[in-house]
N, C-alpha and C positions, 0 to 999 in steps of 0.2 A: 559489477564493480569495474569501473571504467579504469582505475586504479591499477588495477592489478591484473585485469586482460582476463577477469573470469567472472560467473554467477555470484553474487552477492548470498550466500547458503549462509543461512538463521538468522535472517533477519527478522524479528516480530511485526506483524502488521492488524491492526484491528479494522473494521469494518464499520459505517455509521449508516445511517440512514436520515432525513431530514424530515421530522413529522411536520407539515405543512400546517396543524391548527395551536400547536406548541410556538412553533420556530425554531425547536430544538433539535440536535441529532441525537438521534439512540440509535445505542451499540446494538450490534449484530453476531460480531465473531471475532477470532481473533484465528490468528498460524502464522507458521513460520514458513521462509521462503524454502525451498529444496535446493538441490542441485543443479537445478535447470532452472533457479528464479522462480519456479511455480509453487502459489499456494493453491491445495485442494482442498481443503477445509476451511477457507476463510468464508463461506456462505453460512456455515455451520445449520445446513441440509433447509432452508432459505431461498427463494425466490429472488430475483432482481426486478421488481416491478418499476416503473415505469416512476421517475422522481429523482428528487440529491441527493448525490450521496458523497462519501469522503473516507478517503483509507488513510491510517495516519501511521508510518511509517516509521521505527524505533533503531534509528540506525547509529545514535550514539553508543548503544551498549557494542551493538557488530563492529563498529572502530577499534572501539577500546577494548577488544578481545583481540584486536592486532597490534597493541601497542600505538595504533596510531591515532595524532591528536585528530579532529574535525571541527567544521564550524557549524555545522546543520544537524543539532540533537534526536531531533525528531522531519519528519517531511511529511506533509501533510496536503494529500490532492483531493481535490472536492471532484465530482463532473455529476453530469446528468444522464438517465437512461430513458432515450427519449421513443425508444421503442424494443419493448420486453420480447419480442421473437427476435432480435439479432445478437451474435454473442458481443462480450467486450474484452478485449484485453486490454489492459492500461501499465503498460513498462514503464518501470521507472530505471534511471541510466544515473549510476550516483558515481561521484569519486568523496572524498575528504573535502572537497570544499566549493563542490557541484552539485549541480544533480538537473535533469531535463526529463519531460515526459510526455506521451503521446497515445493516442488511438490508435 
């Protein structure tokens, strides 16, 4: 939380995947971020194979557990995992009326 000069702790985040003969995403998992911004259970014991995917981020409730207004209810990053031996991190860097994110 760029906001407040600390980890963004409880934010909910769910997991999708993009079935390629649908066109649809299906869910995978859901957690909360920790202390350190880490979820461990957002794979909910799941593979990351190689395809789209999208994590949708529930950060109007963690505003509004601090009294503060927002304008970005939810955040929502798509990306691709374009090869399943490398790890991924994907931070997200949010305030009230931002948010930026990166590999």
């Amino acid at each position: 939380d760029l906001g407040n000069g600390r980890p963004a702790e409880g934010v909910r985040a769910e997991l999708f995947k993009l079935n390629e003969i649908t066109k649809a995403f299906e869910y995978i998992g859901q957690d909360l971020t920790n202390q350190d911004w880490r979820m461990h259970n957002l794979l909910n014991g799941n593979l990351l194979n190689v395809g789209q995917y999208k994590i949708l981020f529930h950060t109007e409730d963690y505003f509004n557990k601090r009294s503060l207004e927002n304008f970005y209810p939810d955040i929502e990053i798509k990306f691709k995992i374009l090869n399943s031996s490398q790890k991924y991190h994907i931070p997200l860097l949010l305030n009230q009326y931002g948010y930026s994110t990166y590999r």
